[in-house]
N, C-alpha and C positions, 0 to 999 in steps of 0.2 A: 875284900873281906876273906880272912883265913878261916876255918872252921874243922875239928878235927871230924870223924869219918870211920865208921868201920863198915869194910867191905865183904859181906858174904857173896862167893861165885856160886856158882850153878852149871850144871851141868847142858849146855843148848843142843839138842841131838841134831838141829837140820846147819848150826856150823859144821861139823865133824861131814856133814855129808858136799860139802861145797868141794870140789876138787882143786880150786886156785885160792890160797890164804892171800892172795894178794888181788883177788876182785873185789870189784865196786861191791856185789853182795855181801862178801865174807865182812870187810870192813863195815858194813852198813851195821851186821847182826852181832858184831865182836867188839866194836871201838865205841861202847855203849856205858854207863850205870845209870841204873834208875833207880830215882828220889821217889818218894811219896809228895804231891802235891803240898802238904806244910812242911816238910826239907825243903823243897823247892822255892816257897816262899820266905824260910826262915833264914836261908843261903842268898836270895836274891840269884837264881839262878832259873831261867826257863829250860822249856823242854827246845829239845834241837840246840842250845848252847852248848860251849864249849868247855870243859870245867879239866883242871890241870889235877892231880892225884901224885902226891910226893911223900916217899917216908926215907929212912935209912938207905934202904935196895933201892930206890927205882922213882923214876917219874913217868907218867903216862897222862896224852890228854885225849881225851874222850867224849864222846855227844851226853848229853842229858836226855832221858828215856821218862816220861810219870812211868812209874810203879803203880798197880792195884795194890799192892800191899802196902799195909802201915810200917813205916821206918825208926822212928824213932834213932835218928842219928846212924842207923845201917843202910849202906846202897849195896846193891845187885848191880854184882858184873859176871857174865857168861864165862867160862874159864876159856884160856885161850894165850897164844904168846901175849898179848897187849896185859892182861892181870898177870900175869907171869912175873912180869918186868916189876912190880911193887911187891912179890910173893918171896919171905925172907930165906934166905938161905939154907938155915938151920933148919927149915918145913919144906924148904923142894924134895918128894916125891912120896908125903907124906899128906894124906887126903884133909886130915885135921888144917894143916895151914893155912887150905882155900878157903875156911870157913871163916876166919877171925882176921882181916890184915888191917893191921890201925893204918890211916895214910893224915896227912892234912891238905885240904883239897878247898881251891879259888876257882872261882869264873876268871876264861880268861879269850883272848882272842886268839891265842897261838891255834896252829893248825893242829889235827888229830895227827896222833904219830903213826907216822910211816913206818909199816911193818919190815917196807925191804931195806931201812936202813939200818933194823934189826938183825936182819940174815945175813949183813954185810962182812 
């Protein structure tokens, strides 16, 4: 099941303090969005699953996180290279763009993307 998606980032202060983008932690605290419990049941998607995030720019897949907060069709992702990769062109390096990214996003089994095939 396809279901469209908007992504608010956020700012995570203890990524930026990780010194390797390519450890097990940084990935752990970065390669994330979190639903609110009824997104999650309304997507058929649990926590610790896989879920794929695709627009015009970018595709990215990432862990499922619960959210405390109510969703209402918005997931939270930590800003970071992995939201970068769906973050449109015309908004890179302007703070408004991290706020709004429409994506359409499935459960999926594929693996979380590997950041170093990004820096490749």
């Amino acid at each position: 099941m396809t279901f469209d998606l908007t992504i608010v980032t956020y700012e995570d202060r203890d990524i930026f303090r990780e010194e390797d983008i390519f450890s097990d932690s940084y990935i752990e605290r970065a390669a994330v969005i979190e639903l609110d419990e009824e997104e999650m049941k309304r997507y058929g998607v649990g926590e610790g699953e896989n879920i794929l995030l695709h627009n015009d720019d970018g595709e990215v897949v990432v862990k499922v996180k619960r959210s405390e907060e109510e969703g209402g069709g918005i997931g939270y992702m930590p800003r970071s290279p992995l939201s970068s990769i769906i973050l449109s062109e015309e908004t890179k390096g302007g703070i408004l763009g991290y706020k709004h990214i429409k994506v359409n996003a499935k459960k999926t089994n594929d693996p979380v993307t590997d950041l170093k095939m990004l820096f490749k």
